[in-house]
C-alpha positions as CSV (number, residue, x, y, z in Angstrom):
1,X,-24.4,0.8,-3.0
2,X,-24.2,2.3,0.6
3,X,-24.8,0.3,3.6
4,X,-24.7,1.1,7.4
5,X,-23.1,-1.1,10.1
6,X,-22.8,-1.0,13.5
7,X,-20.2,0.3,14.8
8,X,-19.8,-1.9,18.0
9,X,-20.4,-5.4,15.1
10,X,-17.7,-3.6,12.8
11,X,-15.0,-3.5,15.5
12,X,-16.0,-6.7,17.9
13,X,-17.0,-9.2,14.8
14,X,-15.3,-7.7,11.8
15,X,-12.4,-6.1,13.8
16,X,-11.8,-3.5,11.9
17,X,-9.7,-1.7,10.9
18,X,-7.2,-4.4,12.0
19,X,-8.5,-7.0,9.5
20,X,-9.1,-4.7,6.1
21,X,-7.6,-5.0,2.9
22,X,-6.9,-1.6,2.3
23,X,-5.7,0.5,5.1
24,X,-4.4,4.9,3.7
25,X,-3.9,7.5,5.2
26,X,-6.3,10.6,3.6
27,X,-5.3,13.4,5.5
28,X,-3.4,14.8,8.6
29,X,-4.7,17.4,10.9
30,X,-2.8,19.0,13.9
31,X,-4.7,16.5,16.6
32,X,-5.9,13.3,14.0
33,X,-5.1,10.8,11.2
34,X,-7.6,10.2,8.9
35,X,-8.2,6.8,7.0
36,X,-9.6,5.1,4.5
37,X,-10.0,1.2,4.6
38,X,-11.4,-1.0,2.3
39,X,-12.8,-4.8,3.7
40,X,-14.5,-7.3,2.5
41,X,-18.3,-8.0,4.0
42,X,-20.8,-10.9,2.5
43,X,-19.2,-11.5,-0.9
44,X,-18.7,-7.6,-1.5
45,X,-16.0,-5.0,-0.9
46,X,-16.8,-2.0,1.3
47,X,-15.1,1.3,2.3
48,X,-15.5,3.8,4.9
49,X,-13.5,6.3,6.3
50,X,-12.3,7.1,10.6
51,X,-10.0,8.8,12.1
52,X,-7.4,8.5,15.1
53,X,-5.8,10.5,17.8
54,X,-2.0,11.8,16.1
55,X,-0.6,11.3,19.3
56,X,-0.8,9.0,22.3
57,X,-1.9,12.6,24.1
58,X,-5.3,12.2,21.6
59,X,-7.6,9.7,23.1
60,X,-9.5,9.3,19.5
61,X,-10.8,5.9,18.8
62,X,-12.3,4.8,15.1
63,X,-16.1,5.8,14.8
64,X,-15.8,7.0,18.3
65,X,-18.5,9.5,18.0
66,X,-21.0,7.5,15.6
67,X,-23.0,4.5,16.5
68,X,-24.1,3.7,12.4
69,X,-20.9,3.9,10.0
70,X,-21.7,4.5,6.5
71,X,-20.0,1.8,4.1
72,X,-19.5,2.1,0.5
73,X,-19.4,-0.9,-2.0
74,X,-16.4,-0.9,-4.2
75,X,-14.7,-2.8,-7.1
76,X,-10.8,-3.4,-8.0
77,X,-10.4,-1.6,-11.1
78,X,-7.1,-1.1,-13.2
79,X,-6.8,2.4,-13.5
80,X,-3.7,4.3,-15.6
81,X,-2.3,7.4,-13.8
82,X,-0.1,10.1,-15.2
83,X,2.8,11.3,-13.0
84,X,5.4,13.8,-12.5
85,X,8.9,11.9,-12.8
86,X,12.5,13.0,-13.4
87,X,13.5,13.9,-17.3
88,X,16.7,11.2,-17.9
89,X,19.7,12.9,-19.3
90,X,21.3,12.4,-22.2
């Protein structure tokens, strides 16, 4: 289910991203830092995605250019994940 939320109500009532769960970095550009969070909002889980300015030079705020921020419901699910880990010797 998708959603849209003010962004003004996200930051001043919610106060995100300070107050989600889930706060990771997605990806790293030369002048931003983009995130994904995950927060709780009337009994369901949501996430949604903002960037930042990478350095204190980048005035970049979260949402800064959108006034409706599109919010995703999620679940916690166990999922198994196959990795790349060092062979033991014998």
């Amino acid at each position: 289910m998708k959603i849209k939320l003010d962004k003004d109500y996200m930051i001043n009532q919610l106060e995100l991203p300070e107050s989600s769960i889930l706060e990771e970095i997605t990806g790293i550009s030369r002048w931003s830092v983009n995130y994904r969070i995950v927060f709780p909002y009337q009994g369901r889980f949501y996430e949604t995605f903002y960037s930042r300015g990478a350095t204190e030079i980048q005035d970049e705020s979260p949402w800064e250019y959108d006034d409706q921020v599109e919010c995703y419901e999620v679940e916690l699910k166990e999922v198994k994940v196959k990795k790349w880990a060092r062979k033991e010797s014998k």
